[in-house]
C-alpha positions in Angstrom: 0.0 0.0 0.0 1.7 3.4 -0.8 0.4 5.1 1.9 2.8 2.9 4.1 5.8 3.5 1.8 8.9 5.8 3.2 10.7 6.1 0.4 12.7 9.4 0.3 11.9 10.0 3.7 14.9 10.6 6.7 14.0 9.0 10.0 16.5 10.3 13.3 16.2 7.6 16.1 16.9 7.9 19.5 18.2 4.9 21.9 18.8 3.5 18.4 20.9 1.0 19.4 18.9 -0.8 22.3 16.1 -3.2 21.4 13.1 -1.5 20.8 15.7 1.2 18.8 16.9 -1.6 16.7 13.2 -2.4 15.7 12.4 0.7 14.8 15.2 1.4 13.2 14.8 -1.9 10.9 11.0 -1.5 10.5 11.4 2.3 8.9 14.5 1.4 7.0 12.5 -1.9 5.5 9.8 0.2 4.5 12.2 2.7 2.6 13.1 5.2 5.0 17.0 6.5 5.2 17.4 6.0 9.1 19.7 8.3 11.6 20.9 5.6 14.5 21.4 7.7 17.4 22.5 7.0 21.0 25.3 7.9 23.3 27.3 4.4 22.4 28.4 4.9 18.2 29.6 1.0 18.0 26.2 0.0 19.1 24.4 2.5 16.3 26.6 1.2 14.0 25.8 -2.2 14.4 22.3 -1.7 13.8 23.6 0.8 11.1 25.7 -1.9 9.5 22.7 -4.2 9.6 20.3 -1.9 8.0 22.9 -1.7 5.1 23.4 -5.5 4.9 19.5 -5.6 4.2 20.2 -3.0 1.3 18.6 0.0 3.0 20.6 3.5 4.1 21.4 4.1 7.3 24.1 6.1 9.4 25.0 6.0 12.9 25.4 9.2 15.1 26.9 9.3 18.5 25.1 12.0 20.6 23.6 12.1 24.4 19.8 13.4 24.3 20.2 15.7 27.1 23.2 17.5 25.1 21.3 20.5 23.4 24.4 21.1 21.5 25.1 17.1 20.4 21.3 16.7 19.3 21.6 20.0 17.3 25.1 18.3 15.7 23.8 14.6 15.4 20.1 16.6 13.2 22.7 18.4 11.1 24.7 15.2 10.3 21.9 12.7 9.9 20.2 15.8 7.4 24.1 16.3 5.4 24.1 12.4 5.0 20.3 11.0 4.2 18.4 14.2 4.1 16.1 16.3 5.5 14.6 14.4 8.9 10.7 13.9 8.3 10.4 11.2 11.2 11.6 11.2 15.0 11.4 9.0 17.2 11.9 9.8 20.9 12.7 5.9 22.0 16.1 7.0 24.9 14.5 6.1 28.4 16.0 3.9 31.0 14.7 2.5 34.2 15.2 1.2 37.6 13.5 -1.6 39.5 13.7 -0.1 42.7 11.7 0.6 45.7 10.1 4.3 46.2 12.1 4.3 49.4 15.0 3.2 47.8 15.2 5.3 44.6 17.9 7.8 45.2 17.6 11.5 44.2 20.1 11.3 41.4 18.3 8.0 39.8 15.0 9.7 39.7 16.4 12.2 38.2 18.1 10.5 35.5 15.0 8.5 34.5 13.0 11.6 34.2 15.8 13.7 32.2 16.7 10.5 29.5 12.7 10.0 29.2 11.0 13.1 29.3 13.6 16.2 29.0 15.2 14.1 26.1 12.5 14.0 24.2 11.4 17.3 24.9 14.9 18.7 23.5 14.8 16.2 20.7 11.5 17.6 19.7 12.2 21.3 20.3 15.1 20.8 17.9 13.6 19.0 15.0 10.7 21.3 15.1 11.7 24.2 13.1 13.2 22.2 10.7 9.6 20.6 9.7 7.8 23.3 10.3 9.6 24.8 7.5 9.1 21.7 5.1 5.3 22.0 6.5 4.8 17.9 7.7 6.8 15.4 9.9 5.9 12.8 12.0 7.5 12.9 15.8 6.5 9.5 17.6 7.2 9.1 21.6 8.0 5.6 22.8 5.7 5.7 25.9 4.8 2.7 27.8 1.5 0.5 29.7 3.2 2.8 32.4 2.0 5.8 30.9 -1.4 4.8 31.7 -1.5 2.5 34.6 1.6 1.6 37.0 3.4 -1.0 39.1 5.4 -1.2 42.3 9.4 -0.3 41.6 8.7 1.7 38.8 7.5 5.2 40.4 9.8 7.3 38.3 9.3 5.5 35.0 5.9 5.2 35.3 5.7 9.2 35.9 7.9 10.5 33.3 6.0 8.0 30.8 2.9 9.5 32.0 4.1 13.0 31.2 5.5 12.0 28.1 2.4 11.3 26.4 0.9 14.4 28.0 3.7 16.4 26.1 2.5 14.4 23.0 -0.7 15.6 23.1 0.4 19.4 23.9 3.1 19.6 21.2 0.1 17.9 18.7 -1.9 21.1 19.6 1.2 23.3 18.6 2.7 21.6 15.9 -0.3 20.5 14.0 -1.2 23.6 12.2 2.4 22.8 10.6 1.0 20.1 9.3 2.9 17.6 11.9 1.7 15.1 13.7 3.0 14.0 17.0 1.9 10.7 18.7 3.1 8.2 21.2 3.2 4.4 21.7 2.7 2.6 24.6 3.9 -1.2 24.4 3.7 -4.0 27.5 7.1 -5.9 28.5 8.0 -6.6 24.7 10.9 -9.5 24.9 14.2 -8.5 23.5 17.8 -9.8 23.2 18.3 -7.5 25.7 16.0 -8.8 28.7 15.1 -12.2 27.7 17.3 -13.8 29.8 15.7 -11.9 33.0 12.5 -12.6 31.6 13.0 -16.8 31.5 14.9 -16.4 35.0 11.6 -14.2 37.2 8.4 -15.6 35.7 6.5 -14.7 38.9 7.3 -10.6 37.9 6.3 -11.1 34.7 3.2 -13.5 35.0 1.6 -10.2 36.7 1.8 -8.4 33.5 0.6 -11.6 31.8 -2.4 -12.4 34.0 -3.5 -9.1 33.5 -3.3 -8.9 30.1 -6.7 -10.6 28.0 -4.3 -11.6 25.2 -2.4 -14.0 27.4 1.5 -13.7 26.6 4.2 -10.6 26.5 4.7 -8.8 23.5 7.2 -9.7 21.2 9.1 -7.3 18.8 6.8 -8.4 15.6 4.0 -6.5 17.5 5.1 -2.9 17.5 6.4 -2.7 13.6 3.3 -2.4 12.6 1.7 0.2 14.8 5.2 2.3 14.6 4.9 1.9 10.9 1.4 3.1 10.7 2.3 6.5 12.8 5.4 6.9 10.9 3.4 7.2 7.0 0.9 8.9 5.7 -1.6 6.4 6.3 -1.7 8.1 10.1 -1.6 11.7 8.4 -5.0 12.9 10.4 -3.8 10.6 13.1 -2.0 13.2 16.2 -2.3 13.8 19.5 -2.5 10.0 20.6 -1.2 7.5 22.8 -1.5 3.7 20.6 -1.2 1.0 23.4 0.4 -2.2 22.1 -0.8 -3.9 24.9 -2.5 -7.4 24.4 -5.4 -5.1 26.1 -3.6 -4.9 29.2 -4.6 -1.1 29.6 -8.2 -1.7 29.3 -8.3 -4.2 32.2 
């Protein structure tokens, strides 16, 4: 369907190097999109760099810390000098801690708020006037279930993935007249390379999520290309202002 096809457009990518970075990464480059792999560690982006290539799309990998106004500023010049101008972001930096409220120090909360919500907020203030000008772009905010429900040991994640997709519907409000839309996804525990090992070794954490969830399993990576794809085209071109849970239902329980 041509509605779904990138082709000729520039996607930048935060966190692109992690595991929900490397599917978005793959799943815009697939669909014809030249992709900017960005995070703070350049061999990781150019692995998934390298890989995108190796499947025959265009990709380049950017080294650049999302709370570095001046780096993110750098990293949009770079990725717009190499593949073009940037008509997708993706806000996907976050990190977490599994900690206790009472034992979540000052400096940890901190950081999870910064990488998850200022990030995005600098990464968008930065790419804005560059769309604005071209009049479109799609900006896409990896929220979480967290961003609408919440679970012990994740108070700070859980609150700056709450205000993220509150700043997605605020900057929808701003930057739709520009013709851009801005939207967020919210995905359940999706199993990665990364955490599949902690996954197989605490099934009693993660048959919470499961019980809960009317569809009966985790997600797997397969489940979000589709929904990222979808807010990425122009098949979601009066789609803004909205958070997509990828959920197996889990937020309507």
């Amino acid at each position: 369907m041509p509605s779904f096809d990138l082709t000729g457009r520039t996607a930048f990518i935060t966190g692109g190097g992690g595991g929900l970075g490397t599917m978005a990464c793959r799943t815009l480059a697939d669909a014809g999109a030249a992709v900017a792999v960005v995070a703070r560690s350049l061999d990781k982006c150019e692995a998934v760099a390298q890989s995108i290539r190796e499947r025959g799309g265009k990709a380049q990998a950017i080294q650049a810390d999302v709370l570095d106004t001046a780096q993110i500023t750098a990293a949009m010049d770079k990725a717009e000098q190499e593949l073009g101008p940037i008509d997708i972001l993706i806000n996907n930096a976050g990190i977490t801690s599994p900690k206790r409220l009472l034992d979540l120090a000052e400096e940890e909360w901190d950081r999870i708020i910064d990488v998850s919500l200022k990030g995005a907020f600098l990464c968008t203030k930065a790419v804005a006037p560059r769309m604005i000008g071209r009049g479109r772009g799609r900006i896409i905010n990896m929220g979480s279930i967290l961003s609408a429900r919440a679970l012990a040991r994740r108070s700070a994640y859980a609150a700056a993935k709450a205000g993220l997709v509150n700043f997605t519907r605020a900057c929808a409000i701003e930057l739709g007249p520009h013709g851009i839309t801005v939207n967020a996804l919210g995905p359940t525990v999706i199993v990665t390379d990364l955490n599949r090992d902690l996954v197989a070794k605490h099934p009693q954490y993660y048959q919470v999520i499961i019980d809960r969830t009317p569809l009966g399993r985790l997600g797997q990576i397969s489940d979000l290309e589709g929904p990222l794809l979808f807010l990425a085209s122009d098949a979601a071109g009066f789609v803004s202002g909205q958070a997509l849970y990828v959920d197996g239902g889990y937020s309507a329980s």
